[in-house]
BAMI-629144 format. One line per field, with one value per residue: residue number from 1; residue in three letters; x, y, z of N, C-alpha, C in turn. Coordinates in steps of 0.2 Angstrom, whole numbers. Layout:
BEGIN
num = NUM / ...
residu = ala / ...
nxx = X / ...
nyy = Y / ...
nzz = Z / ...
caxx = X / ...
cayy = Y / ...
cazz = Z / ...
cxx = X / ...
cyy = Y / ...
czz = Z / ...
//
This chain:
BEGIN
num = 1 / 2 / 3 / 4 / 5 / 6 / 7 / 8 / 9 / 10 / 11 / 12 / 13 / 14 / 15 / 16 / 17 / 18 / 19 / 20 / 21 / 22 / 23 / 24 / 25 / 26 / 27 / 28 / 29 / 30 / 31 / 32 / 33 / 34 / 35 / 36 / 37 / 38 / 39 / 40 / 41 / 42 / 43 / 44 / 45 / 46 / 47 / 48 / 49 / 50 / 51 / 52 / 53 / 54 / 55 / 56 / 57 / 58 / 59 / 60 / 61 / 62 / 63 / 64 / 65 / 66 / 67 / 68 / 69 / 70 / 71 / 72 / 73 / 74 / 75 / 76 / 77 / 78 / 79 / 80 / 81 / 82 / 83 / 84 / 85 / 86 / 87 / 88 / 89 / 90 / 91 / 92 / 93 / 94 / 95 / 96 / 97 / 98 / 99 / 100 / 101 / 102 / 103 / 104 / 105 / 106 / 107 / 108 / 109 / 110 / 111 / 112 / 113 / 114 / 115 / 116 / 117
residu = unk / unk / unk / unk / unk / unk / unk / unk / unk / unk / unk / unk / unk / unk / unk / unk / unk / unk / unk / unk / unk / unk / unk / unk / unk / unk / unk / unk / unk / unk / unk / unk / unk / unk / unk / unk / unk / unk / unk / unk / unk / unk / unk / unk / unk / unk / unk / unk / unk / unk / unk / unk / unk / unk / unk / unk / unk / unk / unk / unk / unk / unk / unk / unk / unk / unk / unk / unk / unk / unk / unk / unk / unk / unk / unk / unk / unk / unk / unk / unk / unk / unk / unk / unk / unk / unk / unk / unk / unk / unk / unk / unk / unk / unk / unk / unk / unk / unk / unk / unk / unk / unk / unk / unk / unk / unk / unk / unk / unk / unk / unk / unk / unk / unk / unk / unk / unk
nxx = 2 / 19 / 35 / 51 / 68 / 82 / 99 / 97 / 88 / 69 / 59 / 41 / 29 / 14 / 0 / -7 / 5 / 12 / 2 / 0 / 14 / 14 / 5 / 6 / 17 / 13 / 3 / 9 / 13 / 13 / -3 / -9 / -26 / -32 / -37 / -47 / -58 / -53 / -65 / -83 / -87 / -76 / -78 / -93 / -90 / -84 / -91 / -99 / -92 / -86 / -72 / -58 / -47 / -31 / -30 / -41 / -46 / -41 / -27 / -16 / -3 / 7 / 18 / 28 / 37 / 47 / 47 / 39 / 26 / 15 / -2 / -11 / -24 / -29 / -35 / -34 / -27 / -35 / -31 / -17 / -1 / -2 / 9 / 22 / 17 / 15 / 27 / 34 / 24 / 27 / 42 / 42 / 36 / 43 / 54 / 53 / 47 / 59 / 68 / 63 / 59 / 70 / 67 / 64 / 56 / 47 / 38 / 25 / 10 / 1 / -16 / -26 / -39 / -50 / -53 / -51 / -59
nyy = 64 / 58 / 71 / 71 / 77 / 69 / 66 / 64 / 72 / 75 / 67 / 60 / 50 / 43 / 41 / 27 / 20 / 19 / 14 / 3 / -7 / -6 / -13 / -26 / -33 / -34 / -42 / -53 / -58 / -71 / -75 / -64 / -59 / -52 / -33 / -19 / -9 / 9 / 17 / 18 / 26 / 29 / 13 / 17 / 25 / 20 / 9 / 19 / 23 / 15 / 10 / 5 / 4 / 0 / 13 / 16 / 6 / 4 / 9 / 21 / 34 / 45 / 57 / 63 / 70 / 73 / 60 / 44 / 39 / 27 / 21 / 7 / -5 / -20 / -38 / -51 / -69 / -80 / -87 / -86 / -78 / -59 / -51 / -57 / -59 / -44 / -37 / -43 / -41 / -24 / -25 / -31 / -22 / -8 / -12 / -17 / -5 / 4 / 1 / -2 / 12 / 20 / 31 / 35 / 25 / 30 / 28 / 14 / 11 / -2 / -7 / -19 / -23 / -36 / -53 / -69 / -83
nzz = -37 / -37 / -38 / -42 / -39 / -49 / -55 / -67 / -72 / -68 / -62 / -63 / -53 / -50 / -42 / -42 / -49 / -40 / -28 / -33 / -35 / -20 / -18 / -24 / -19 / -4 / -8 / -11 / 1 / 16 / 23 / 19 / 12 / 6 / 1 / 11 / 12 / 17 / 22 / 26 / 18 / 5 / 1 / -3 / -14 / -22 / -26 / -34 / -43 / -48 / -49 / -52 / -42 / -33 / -25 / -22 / -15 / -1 / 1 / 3 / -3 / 0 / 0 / 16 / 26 / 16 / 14 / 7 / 14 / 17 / 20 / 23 / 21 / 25 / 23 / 33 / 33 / 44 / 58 / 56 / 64 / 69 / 70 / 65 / 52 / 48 / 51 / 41 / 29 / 30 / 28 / 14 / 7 / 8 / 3 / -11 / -16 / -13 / -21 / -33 / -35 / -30 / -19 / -2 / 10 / 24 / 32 / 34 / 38 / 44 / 43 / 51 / 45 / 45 / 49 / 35 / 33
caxx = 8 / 24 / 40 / 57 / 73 / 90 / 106 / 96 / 81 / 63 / 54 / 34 / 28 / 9 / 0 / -7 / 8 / 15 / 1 / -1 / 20 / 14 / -2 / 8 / 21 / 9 / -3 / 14 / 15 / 9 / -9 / -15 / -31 / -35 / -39 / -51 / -60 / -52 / -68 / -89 / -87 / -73 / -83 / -99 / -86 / -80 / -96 / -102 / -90 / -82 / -66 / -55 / -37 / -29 / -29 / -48 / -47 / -38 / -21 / -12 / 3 / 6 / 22 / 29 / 43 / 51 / 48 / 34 / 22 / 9 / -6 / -14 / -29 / -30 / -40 / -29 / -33 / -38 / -24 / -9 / 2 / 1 / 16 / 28 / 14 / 15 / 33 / 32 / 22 / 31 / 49 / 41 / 35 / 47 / 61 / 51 / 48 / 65 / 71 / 58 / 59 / 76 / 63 / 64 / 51 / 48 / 33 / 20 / 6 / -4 / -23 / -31 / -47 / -56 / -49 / -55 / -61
cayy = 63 / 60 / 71 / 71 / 77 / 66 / 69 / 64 / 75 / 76 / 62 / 60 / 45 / 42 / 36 / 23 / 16 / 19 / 10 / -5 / -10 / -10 / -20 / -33 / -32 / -35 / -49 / -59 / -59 / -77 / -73 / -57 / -62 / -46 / -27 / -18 / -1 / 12 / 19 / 18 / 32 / 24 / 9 / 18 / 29 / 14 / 6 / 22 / 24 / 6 / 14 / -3 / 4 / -1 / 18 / 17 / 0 / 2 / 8 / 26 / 32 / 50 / 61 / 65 / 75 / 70 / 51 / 41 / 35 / 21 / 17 / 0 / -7 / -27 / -43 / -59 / -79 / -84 / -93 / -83 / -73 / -56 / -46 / -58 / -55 / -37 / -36 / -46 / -36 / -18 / -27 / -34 / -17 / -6 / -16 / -15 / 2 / 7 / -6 / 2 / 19 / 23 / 33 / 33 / 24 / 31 / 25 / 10 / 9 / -9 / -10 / -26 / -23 / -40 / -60 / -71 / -91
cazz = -40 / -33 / -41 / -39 / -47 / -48 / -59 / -75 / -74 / -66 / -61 / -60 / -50 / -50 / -35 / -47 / -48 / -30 / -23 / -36 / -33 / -13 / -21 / -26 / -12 / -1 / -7 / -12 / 9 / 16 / 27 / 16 / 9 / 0 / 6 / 11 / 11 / 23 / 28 / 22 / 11 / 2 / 0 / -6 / -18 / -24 / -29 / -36 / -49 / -52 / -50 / -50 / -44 / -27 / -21 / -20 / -11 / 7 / 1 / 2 / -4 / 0 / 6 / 22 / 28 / 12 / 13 / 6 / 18 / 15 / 23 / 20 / 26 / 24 / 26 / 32 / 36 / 50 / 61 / 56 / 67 / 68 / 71 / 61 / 48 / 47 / 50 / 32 / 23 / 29 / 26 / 7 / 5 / 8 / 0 / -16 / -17 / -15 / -26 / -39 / -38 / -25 / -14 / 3 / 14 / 30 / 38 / 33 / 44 / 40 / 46 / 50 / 44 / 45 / 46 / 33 / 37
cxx = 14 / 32 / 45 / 63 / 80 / 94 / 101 / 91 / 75 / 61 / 45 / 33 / 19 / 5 / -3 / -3 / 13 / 11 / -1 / 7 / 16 / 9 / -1 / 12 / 17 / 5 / 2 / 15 / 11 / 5 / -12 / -18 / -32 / -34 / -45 / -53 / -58 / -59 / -76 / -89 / -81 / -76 / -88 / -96 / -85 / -87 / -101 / -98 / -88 / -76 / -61 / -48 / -37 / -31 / -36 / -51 / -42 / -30 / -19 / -7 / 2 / 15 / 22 / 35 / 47 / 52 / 42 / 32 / 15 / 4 / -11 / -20 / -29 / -34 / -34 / -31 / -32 / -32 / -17 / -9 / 4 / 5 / 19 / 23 / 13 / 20 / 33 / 33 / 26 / 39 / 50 / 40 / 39 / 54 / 59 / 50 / 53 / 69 / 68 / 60 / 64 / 75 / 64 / 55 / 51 / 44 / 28 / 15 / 2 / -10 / -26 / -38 / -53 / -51 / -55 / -52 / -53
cyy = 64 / 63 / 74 / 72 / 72 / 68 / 68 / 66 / 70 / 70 / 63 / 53 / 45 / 37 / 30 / 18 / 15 / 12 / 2 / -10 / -11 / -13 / -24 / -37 / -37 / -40 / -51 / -63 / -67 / -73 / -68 / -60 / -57 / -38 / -24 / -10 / 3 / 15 / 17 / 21 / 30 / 17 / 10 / 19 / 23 / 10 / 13 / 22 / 17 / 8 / 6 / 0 / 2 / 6 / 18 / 11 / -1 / 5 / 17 / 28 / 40 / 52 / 64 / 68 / 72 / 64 / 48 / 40 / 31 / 19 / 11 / -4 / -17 / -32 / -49 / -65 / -79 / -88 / -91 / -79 / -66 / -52 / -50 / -57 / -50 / -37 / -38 / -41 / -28 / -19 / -28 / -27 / -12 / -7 / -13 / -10 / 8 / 4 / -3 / 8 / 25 / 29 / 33 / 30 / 25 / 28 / 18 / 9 / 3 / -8 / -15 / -24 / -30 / -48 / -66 / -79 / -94
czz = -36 / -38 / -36 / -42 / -45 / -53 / -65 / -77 / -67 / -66 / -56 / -59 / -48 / -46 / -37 / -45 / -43 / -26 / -26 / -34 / -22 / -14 / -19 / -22 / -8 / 1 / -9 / -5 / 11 / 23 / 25 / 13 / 2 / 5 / 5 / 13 / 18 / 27 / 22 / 17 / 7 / -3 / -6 / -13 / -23 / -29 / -32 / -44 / -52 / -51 / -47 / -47 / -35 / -23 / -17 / -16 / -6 / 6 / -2 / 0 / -6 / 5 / 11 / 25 / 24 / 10 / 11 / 14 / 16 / 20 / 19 / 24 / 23 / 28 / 28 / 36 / 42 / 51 / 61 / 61 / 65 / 66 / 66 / 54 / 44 / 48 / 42 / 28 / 24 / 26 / 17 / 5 / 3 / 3 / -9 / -18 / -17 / -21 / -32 / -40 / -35 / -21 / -9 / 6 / 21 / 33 / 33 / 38 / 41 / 47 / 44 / 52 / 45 / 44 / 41 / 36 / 32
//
């Protein structure tokens, strides 16, 4: 959980719904296909419990010297250009999240985990 205070009291932020706003962020991007597991044990974890939420599918959302930071693991099509790709999704990302929660966003790091056909 991420808390914070402002002039109007305490706020709790649940990674939940940290990492479903950069969900959605995200796959709205043109070439993200979907995401993917950051590592085997993720994956297994994943298929062990059922656990449907984005955290457990390639996507972190965790403090860092005061600033959000996000890691993202993704799938995307075949033929698209990286870089302006990924600038995309960190620009779609970020905007949102501040736009949402008045957070700061310091880092995004996106993994291209796999291209789909």
């Amino acid at each position: 959980m991420i808390k914070y205070h402002n002039k109007y009291g305490r706020i709790t932020l649940t990674e939940e719904y940290l990492t479903s706003l950069a969900a959605m962020a995200a796959a709205s991007c043109y070439g993200v296909v979907g995401f993917a597991f950051a590592s085997v044990k993720d994956n297994f974890l994943y298929l062990l419990t059922g656990k449907k939420s984005y955290a457990s599918k390639g996507i972190k959302v965790y403090m860092k010297n005061g600033e959000l930071a996000i890691d993202m693991h993704i799938i995307i099509s075949y033929g698209v250009s990286i870089r302006p790709t990924v600038k995309n999704i960190t620009n779609k990302i970020g905007y949102t999240i501040e736009n949402a929660t008045g957070l700061t966003v310091g880092e995004i790091n996106v993994y291209i985990n796999s291209i789909a056909p």
